[in-house]
Backbone bond lengths (Angstrom), bond angles and torsions (degrees), N, CA, C in turn:
res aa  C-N    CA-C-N  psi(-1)  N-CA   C-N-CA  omega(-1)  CA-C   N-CA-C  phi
1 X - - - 1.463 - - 1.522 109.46 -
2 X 1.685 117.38 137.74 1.410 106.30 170.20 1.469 111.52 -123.18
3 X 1.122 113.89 128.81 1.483 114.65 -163.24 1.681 94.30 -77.98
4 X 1.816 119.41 147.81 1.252 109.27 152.98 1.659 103.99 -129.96
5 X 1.415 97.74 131.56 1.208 94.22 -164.31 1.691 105.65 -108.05
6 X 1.003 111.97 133.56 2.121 105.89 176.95 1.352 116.42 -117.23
7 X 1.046 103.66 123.38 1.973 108.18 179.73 1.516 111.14 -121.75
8 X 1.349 105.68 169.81 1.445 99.25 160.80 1.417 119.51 -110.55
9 X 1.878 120.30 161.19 1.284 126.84 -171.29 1.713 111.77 -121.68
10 X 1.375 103.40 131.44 1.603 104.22 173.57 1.483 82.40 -112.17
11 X 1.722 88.04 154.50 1.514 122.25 175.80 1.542 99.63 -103.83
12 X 1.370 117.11 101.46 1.797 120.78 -156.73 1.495 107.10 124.65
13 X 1.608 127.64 160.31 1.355 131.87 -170.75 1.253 95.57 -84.02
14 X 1.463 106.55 129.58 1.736 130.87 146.62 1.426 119.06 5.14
15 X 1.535 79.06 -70.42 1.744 103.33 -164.01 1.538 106.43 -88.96
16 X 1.390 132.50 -7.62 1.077 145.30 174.34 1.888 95.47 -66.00
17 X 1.152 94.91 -66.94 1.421 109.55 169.35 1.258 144.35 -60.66
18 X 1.257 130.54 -25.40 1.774 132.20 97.16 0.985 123.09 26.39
19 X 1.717 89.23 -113.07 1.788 122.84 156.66 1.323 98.11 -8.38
20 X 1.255 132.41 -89.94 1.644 134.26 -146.28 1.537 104.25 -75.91
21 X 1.045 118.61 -20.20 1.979 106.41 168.03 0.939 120.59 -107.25
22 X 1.628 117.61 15.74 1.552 135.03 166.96 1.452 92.49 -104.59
23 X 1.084 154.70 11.11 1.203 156.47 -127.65 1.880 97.80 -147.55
24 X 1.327 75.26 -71.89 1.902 101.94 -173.60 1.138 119.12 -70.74
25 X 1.442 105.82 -46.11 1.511 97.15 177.67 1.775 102.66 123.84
26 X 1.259 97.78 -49.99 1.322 122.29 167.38 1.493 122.98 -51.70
27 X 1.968 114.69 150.69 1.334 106.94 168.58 1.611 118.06 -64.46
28 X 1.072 118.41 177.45 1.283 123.17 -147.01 1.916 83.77 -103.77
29 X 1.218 108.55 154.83 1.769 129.07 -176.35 1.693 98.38 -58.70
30 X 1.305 110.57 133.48 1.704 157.54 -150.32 2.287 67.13 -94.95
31 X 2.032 101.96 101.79 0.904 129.37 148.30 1.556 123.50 -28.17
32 X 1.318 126.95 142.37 1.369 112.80 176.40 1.435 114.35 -104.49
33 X 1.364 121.15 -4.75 1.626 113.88 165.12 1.236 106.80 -178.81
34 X 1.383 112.98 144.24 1.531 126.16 -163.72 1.550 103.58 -88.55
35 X 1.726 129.14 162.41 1.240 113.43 -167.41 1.839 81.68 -142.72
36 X 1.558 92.65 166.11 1.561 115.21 167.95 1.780 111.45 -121.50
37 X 1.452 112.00 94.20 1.584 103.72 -169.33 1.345 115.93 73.03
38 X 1.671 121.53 26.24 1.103 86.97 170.38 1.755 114.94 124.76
39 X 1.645 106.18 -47.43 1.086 114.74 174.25 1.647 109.14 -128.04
40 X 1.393 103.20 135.39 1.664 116.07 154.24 1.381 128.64 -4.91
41 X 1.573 93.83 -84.47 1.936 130.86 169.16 1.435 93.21 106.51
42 X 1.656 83.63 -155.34 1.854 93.67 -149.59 1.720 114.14 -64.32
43 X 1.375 98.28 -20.28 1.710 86.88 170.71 1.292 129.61 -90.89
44 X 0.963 100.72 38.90 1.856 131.42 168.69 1.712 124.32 -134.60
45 X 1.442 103.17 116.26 1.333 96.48 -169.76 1.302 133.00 -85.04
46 X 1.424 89.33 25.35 2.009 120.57 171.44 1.443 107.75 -76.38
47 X 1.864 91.72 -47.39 1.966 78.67 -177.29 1.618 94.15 -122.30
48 X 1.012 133.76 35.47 1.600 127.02 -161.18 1.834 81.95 -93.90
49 X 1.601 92.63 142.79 1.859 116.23 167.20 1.046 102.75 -139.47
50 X 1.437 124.64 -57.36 1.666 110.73 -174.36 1.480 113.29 -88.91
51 X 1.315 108.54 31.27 1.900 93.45 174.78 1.091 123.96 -111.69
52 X 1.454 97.67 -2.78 1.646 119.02 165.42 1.629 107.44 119.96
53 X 1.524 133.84 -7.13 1.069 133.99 168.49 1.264 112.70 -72.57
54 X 1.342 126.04 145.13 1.569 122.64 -160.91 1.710 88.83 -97.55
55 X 0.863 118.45 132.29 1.356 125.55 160.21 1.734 140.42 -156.21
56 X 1.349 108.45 72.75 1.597 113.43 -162.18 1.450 111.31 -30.78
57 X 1.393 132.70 -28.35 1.341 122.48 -160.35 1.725 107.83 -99.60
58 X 1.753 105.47 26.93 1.525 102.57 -176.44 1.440 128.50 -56.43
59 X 1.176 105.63 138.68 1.673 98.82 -157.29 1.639 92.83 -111.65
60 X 1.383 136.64 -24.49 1.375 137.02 -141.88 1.687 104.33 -43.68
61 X 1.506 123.44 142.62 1.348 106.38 -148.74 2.126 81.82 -103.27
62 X 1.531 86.83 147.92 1.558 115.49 -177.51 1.138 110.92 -106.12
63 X 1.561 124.65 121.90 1.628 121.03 146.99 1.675 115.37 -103.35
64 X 1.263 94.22 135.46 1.453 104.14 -166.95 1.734 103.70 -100.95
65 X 1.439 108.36 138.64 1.782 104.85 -172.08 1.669 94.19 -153.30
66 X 1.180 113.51 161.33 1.402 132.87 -165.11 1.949 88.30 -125.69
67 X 1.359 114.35 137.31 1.210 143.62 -166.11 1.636 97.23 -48.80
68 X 0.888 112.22 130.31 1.832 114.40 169.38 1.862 117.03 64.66
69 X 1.593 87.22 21.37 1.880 92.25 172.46 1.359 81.98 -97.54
70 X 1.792 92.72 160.62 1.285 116.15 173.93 1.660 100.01 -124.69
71 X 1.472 92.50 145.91 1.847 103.13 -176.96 1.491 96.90 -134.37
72 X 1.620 93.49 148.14 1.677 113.54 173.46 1.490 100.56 -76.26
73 X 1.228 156.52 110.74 1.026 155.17 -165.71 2.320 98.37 -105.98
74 X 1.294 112.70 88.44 1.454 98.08 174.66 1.681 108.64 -92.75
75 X 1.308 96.70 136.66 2.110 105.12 -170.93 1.152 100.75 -115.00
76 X 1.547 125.94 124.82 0.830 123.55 179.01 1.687 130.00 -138.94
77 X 0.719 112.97 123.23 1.383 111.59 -155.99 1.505 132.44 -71.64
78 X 1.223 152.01 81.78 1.065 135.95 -161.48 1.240 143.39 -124.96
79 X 1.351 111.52 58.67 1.462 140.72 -133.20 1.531 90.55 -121.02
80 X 1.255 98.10 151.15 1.396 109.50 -177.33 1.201 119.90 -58.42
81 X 1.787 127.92 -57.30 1.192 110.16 -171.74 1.967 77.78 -170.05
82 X 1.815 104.42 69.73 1.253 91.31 170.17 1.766 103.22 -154.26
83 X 0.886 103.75 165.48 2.119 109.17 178.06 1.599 97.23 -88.61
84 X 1.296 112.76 153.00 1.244 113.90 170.55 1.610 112.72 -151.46
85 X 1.536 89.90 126.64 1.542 96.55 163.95 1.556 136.87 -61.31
86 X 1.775 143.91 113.88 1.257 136.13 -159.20 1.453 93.99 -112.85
87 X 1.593 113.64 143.15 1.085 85.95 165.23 1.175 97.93 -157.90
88 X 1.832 158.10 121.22 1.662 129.99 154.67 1.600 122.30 -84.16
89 X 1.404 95.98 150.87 1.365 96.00 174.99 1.245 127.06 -54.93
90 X 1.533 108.96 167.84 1.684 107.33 -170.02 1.401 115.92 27.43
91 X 1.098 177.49 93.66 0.921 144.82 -162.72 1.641 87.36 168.57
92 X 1.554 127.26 156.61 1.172 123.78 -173.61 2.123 84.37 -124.82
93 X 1.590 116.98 160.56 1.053 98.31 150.57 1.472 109.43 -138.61
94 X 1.653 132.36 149.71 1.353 151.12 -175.81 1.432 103.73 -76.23
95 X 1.397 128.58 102.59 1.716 118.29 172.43 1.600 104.30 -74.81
96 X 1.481 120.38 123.05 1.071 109.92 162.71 1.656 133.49 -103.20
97 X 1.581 87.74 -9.94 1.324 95.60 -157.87 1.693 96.62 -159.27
98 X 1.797 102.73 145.65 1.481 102.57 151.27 1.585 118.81 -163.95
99 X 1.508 101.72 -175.29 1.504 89.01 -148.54 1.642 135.35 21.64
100 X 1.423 122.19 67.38 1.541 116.87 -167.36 1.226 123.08 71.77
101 X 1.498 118.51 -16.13 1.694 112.33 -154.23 1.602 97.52 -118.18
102 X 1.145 123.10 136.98 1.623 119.90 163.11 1.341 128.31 -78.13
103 X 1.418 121.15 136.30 0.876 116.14 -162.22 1.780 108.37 -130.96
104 X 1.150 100.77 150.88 1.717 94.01 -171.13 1.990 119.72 -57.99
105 X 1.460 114.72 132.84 1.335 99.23 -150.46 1.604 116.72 -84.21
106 X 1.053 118.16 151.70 1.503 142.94 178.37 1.269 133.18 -112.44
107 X 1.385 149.02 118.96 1.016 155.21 -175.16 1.503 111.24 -80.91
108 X 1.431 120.34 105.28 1.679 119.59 167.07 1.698 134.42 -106.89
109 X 1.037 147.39 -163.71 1.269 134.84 130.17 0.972 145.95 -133.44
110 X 1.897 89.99 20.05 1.491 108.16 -172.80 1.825 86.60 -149.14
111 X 1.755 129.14 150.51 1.248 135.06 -169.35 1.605 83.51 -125.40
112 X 1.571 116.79 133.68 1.538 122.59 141.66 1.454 130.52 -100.78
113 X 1.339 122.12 93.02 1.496 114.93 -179.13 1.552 122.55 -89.19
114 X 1.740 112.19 137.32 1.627 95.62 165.14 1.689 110.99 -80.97
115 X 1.634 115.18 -169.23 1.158 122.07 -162.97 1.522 90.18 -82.37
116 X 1.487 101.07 137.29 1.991 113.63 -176.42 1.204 104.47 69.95
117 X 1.547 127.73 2.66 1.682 116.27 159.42 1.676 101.18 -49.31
118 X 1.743 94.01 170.13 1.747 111.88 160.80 1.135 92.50 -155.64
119 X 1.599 122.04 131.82 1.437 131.04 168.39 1.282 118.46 -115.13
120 X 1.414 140.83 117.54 1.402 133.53 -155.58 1.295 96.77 -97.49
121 X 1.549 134.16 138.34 1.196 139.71 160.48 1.525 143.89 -152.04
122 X 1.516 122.07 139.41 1.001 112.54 -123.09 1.873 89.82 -105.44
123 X 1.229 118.70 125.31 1.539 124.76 -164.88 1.576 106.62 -107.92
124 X 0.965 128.66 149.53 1.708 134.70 -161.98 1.786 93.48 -158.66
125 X 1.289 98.99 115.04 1.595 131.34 -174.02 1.588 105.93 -84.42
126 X 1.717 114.83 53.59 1.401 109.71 -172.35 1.800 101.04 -116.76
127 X 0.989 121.33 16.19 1.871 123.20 138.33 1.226 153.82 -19.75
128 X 1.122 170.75 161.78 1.523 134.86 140.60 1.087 104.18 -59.98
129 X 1.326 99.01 176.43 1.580 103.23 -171.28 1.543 82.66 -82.93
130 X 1.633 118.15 148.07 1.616 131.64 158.61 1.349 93.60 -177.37
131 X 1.551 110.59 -164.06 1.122 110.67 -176.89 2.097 107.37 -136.54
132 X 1.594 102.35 136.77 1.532 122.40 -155.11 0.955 109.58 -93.91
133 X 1.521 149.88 123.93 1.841 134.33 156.13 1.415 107.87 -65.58
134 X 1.296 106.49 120.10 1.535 112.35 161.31 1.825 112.22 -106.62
135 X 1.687 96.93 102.46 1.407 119.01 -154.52 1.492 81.89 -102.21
136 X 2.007 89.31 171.38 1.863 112.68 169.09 1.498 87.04 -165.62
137 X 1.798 102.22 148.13 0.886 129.37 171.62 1.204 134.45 -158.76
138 X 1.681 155.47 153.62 1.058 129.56 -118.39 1.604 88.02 -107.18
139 X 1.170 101.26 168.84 1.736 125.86 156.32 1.659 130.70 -127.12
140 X 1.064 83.71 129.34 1.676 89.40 -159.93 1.554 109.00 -135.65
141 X 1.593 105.49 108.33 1.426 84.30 -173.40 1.907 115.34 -108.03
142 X 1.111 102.74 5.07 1.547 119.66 161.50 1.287 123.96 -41.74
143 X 1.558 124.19 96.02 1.635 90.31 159.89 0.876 143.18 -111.22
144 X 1.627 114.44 -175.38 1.421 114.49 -154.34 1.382 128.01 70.11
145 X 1.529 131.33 1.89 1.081 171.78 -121.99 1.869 95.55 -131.37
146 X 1.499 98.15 102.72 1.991 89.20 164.93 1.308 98.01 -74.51
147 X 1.610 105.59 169.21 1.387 140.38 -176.40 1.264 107.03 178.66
148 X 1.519 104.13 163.64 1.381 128.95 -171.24 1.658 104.90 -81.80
149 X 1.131 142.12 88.12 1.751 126.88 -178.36 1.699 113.36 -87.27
150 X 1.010 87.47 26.69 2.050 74.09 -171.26 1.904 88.87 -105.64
151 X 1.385 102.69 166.46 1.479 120.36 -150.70 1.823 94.62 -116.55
152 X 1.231 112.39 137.00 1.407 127.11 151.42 1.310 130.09 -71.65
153 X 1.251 132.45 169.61 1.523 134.61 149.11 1.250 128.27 -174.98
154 X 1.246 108.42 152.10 1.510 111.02 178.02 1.615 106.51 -111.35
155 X 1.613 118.32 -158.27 1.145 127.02 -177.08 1.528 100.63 -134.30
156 X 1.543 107.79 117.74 1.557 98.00 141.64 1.334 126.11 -86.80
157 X 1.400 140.13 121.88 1.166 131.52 176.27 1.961 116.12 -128.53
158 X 1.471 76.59 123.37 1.894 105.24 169.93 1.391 102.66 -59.95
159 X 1.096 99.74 123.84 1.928 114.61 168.28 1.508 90.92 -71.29
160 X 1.722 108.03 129.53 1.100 116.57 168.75 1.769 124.12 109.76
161 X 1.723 98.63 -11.20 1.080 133.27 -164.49 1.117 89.45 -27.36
162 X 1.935 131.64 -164.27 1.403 129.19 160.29 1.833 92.27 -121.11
163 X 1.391 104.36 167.70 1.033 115.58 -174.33 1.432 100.93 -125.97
164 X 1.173 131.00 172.52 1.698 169.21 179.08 1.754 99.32 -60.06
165 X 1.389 142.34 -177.63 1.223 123.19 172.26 1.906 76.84 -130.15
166 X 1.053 132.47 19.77 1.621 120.23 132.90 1.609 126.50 -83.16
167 X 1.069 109.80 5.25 1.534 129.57 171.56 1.603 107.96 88.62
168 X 1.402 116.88 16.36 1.622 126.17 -178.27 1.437 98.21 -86.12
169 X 1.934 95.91 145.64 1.417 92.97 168.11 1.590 118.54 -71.88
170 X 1.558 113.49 170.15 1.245 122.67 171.73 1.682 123.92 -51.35
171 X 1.162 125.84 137.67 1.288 99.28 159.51 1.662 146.83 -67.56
172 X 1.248 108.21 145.52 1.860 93.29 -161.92 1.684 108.69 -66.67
173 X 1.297 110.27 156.70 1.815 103.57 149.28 0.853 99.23 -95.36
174 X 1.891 87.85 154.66 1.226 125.00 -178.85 1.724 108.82 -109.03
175 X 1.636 97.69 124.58 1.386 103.11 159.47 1.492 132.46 -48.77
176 X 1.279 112.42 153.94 1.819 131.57 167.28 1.343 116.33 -61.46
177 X 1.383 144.93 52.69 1.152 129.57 166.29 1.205 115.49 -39.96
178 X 1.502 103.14 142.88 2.113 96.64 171.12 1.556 93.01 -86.77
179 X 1.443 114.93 -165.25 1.420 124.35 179.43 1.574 123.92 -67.53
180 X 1.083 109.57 170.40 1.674 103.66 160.83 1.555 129.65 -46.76
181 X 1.532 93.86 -46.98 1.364 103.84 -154.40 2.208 99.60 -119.10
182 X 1.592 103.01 21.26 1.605 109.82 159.96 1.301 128.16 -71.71
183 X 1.654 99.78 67.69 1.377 107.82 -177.09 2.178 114.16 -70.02
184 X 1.418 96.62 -11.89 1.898 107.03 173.69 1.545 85.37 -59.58
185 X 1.305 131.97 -84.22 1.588 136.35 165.38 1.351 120.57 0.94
186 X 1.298 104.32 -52.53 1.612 99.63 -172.30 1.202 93.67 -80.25
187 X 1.679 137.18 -64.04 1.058 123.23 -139.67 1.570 108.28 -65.75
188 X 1.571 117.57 -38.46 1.201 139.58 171.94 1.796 106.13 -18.38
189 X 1.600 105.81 -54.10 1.512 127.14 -149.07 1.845 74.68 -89.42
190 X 1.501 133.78 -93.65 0.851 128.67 -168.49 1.822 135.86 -25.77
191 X 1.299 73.22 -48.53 1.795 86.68 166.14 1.393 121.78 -36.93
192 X 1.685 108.00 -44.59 1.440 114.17 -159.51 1.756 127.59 -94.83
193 X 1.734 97.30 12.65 1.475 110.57 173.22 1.411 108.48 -80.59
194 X 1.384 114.37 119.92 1.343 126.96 144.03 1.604 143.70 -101.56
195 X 1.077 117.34 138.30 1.398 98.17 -177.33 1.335 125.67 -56.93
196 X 1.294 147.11 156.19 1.629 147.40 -179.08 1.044 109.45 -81.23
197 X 1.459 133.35 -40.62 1.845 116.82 160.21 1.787 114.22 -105.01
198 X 1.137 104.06 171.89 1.442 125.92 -172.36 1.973 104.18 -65.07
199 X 0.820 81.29 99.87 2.097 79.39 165.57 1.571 122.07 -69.04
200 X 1.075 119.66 127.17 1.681 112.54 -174.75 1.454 82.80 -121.92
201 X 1.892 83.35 121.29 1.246 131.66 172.93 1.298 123.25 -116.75
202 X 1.450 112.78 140.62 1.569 110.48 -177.91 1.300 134.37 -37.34
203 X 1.380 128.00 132.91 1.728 117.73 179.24 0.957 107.75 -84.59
204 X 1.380 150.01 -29.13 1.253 134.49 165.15 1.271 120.47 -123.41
205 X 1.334 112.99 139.61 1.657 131.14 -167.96 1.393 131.45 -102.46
206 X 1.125 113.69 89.13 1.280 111.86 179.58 1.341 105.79 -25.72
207 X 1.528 99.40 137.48 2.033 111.57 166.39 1.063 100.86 -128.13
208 X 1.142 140.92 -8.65 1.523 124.07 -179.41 1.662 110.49 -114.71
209 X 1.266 142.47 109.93 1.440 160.92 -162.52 1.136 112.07 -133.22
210 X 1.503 103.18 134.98 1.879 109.34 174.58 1.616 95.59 -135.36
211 X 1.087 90.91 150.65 1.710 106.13 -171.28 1.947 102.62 -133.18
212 X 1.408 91.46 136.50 1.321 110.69 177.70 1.534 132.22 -124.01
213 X 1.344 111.83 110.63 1.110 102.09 -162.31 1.833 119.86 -141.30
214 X 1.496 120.38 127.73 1.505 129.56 -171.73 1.029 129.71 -116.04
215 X 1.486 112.84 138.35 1.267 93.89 -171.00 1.790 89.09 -118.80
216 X 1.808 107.55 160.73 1.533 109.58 161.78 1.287 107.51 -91.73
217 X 1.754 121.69 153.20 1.478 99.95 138.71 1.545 93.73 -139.67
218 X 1.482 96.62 157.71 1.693 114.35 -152.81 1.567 89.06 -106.49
């Protein structure tokens, strides 16, 4: 199993940031970039290597796979208080599972998680060999509503990838995000969880209900 985990990052203390919307009253200050494990990726010139910024200490995080393996891919979300779009390139993904529970499987190509979601999914390395961004980005269907819009990513990378004839790797593709605010998308994706066994549910339904209700005041 490879966990991918996405959070968000302030540039400033945590708890500084806390502090001030425990303070205010208010949500807490619009993050400056979302991460996969940890790091940004290449559209950040913290961990960017292949985007052309020189930077020895590139961190952008890599999964490494051999042609026609299949990986449990678990996504998990852990962002303060935002939805996020998952998605890899080319690439199809199998939902098997969420929050802990299995669920009957589905084919997507895009994952929507809320904040403390986990979506389990099942990835099959049948591509050429190159190398894929496996991006996230927010959804927001509020408007007028700040948010964070800048995009994460990681790397899937095929052992064997091809390289540049300066000995650089290839550049990755980049996935289809839908929009910010493609809530048809979400519901589309949400819609399509079912449970993996049959629920036995009542055959007949009460229709007629009376409700009773008191209040004290002292």
């Amino acid at each position: 199993m490879c966990p991918s985990c996405t959070r968000e990052w302030w540039d400033r203390d945590p708890i500084a940031v806390l502090r001030q919307a425990t303070f205010t009253g208010a949500a807490p200050n619009i993050s400056d970039a979302y991460t996969i494990n940890g790091q940004p990726g290449d559209l950040y010139r913290c961990s960017s290597k292949d985007s052309g910024v020189k930077n020895d200490n590139a961190e952008t995080v890599r999964l490494p796979l051999d042609s026609g393996e299949r990986i449990l891919l678990r996504i998990i979300n852990s962002a303060l208080n935002q939805q996020l779009f998952f998605s890899v390139a080319n690439h199809k993904l199998t939902v098997v599972g969420a929050d802990a529970a299995y669920t009957k499987p589905f084919t997507t190509t895009v994952v929507m998680l809320g904040p403390g979601q986990t979506t389990d999914v099942l990835l099959t390395a049948d591509q050429p060999p190159a190398r894929y961004y496996m991006a996230a980005r927010a959804y927001d269907s509020a408007q007028n509503a700040p948010f964070d819009n800048t995009t994460t990513t990681a790397i899937l990378e095929y052992k064997g990838a091809c390289y540049t004839k300066k000995g650089q790797s290839s550049k990755p593709v980049f996935p289809r995000l839908p929009a910010y605010n493609d809530t048809p998308t979400v519901t589309a994706f949400t819609s399509r969880f079912r449970s993996l066994t049959t629920a036995k549910v009542p055959t007949k339904i009460d229709e007629s209900l009376f409700f009773h209700d008191r209040v004290w005041v002292l």
